[in-house]
N, C-alpha and C positions, 0 to 999 in steps of 0.2 A: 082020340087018345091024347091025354095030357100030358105034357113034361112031365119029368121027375123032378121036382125041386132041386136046388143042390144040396150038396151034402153041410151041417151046420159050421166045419171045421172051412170049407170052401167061402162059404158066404159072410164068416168072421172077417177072413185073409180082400175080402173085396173091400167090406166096409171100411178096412181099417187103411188100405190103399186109397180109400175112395177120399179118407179125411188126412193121410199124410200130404196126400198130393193138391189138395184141397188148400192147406194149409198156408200153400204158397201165397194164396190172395190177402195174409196177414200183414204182408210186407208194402199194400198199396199205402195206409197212412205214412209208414215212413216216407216213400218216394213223394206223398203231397206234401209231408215236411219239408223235405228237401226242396221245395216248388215255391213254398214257403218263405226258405230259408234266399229261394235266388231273387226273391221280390224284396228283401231285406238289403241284399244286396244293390239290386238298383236301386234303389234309395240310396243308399249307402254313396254308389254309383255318383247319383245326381248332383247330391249334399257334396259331394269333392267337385266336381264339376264347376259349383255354382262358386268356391272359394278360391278354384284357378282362373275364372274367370271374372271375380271380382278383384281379385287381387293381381291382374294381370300388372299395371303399371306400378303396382306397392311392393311388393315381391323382388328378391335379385334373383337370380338363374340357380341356382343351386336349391332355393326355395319351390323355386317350379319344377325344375328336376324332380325334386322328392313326390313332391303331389301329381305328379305325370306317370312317374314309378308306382305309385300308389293306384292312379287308374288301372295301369296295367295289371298291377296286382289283384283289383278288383274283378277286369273283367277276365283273367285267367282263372282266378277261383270261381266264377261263375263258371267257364267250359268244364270244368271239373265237375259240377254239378249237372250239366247238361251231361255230362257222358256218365256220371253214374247212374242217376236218374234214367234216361232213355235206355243206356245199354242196360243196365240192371233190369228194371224193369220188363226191357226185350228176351235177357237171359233168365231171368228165375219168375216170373210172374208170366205172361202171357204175349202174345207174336204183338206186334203192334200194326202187321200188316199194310206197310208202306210202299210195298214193290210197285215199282212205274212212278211215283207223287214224283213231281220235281224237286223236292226239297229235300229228298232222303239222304242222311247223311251217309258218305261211300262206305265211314268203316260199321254201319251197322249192319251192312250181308254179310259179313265177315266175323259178328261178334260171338264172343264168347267170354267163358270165364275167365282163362288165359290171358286173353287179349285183352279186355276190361283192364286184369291187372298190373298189365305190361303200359297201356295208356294212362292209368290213373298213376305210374310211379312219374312215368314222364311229364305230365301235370304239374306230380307235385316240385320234380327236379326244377322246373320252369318257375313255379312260387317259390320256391326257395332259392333260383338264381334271383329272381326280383327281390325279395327279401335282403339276400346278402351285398347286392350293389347298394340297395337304400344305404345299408349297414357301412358300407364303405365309403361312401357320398357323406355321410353323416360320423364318419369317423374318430375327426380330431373332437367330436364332444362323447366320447365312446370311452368306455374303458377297456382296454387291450384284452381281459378275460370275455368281454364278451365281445369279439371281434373271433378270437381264437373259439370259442365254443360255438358261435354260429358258423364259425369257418367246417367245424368238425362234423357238426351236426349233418352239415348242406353234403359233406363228403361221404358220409352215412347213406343218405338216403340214395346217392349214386350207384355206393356200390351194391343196396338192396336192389333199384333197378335193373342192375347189370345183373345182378344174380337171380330177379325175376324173369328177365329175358331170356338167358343161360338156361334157367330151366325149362321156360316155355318149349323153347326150340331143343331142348330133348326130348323133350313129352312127344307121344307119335300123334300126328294130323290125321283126318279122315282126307282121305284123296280126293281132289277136286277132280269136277266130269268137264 
């Protein structure tokens, strides 16, 4: 005896789950952009590198400061791309199945949406304290309006993280076993 087929309204409602969910795998070219974009960056990376170190004895401290700030600034915006990248990709595209590797990073058993956007505000709070120390390092050639708007800006994105945090920790958690 054969199955019944399903019924035509049933086997719509599959197909049409079968390509929403499907759909997710549209988002790998962007995360290879983003992979992209963090090889731009070491370059980026190197080219300052090779100027703090040519310029070691030509340079005064203040000059190094700034380009040292600027490493950092480099290689913070790269973590940011590493954790959108991996975690993104972990969350809305497919498991990346890494449990036991030595190299797995701690917060990604723990990722999620939530969490992604609780790390990426912090990220950014961190490029934008690098940002506004350059900013104040480089001051007296600075015009005071934009001393005060980056001062405002940097205090913006604080209190969006606070207030992404704020909500996270209302929203309810699944219980851990």
């Amino acid at each position: 005896m054969k199955p019944e087929p399903p019924p035509p309204i049933e086997a719509r409602g599959k197909f049409l789950s079968t390509i929403l969910f499907g759909s997710r795998w549209l988002q790998v070219p962007l995360y290879l952009g983003l992979i992209a974009a963090q090889v731009v960056y070491v370059i980026h990376f190197m080219v300052e590198l090779q100027h703090l170190v040519a310029g070691t004895f030509k340079l005064g401290e203040e000059a190094i400061m700034l380009i040292v700030l600027g490493l950092i600034d480099v290689v913070m915006i790269s973590n940011l791309l590493i954790m959108v990248i991996v975690g993104g990709y972990e969350t809305f595209v497919s498991r990346l199945r890494l449990e036991g590797h030595p190299d797995e990073p701690e917060w990604l058993s723990h990722v999620n949406a939530n969490v992604l956007k609780v790390k990426l505000a912090t990220a950014i709070i961190g490029i934008s304290s690098i940002h506004l120390l350059k900013t104040f390092i480089n001051a007296p050639n600075l015009d005071e309006k934009v001393l005060l708007w980056q001062t405002v800006i940097h205090m913006a994105f604080i209190v969006s993280a606070v207030a992404i945090a704020y909500i996270d920790k209302l929203m309810p958690h699944p219980v851990k076993h």
